[in-house]
Phi, psi and omega in degrees: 000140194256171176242125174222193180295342184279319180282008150272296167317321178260018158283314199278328188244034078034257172296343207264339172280337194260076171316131153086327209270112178248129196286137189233187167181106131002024150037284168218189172311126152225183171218148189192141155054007162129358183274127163254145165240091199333147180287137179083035188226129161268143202223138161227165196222124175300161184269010165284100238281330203276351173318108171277176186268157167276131180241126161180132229286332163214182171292343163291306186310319191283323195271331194274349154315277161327345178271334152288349193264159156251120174327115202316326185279345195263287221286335190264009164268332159320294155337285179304274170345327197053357148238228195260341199249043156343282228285014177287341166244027161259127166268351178196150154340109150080043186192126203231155150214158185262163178284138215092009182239145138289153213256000000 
């Protein structure tokens, strides 16, 4: 697969979709974060260093991953919580409050 400027615009806007998520493209063979990832494959990475990355031959495929994954702290504050909709109470990344507090 070759790269070109169109494939950097619909990366970028992408990544622009993806809160927290930054979008790569692989070039040749690397390993990030203990993953390898193939040349010509696109990978995003959480901005959470312990996060693992997506890996996936293109960009629909990569956004409907990310899109599946739920970040480890959302689901265990649903948990806590009991409900289906946490992210009405996180106000930041990794900054939580219950409802009936001030935030």
């Amino acid at each position: 697969m070759t790269y070109d400027q169109d494939d950097l615009r619909a990366q970028l806007a992408l990544e622009g979709r993806l809160a927290g998520w930054q979008v790569y493209w692989a070039a040749e063979r690397r390993w990030s974060r203990g993953v390898e990832v193939p040349a010509g494959h696109y990978w995003a990475a959480y901005w959470h260093i312990d996060e693992p990355l997506v890996v996936a031959a293109d960009l629909v495929e990569l956004e409907r991953l990310v899109g599946e994954r739920t970040p480890p702290e959302r689901s265990v504050m649903r948990e806590l919580l009991g409900h289906a909709d946490a992210d009405r109470f996180e106000i930041a990344p990794g900054r939580w409050y219950l409802p009936g507090t001030p935030p």
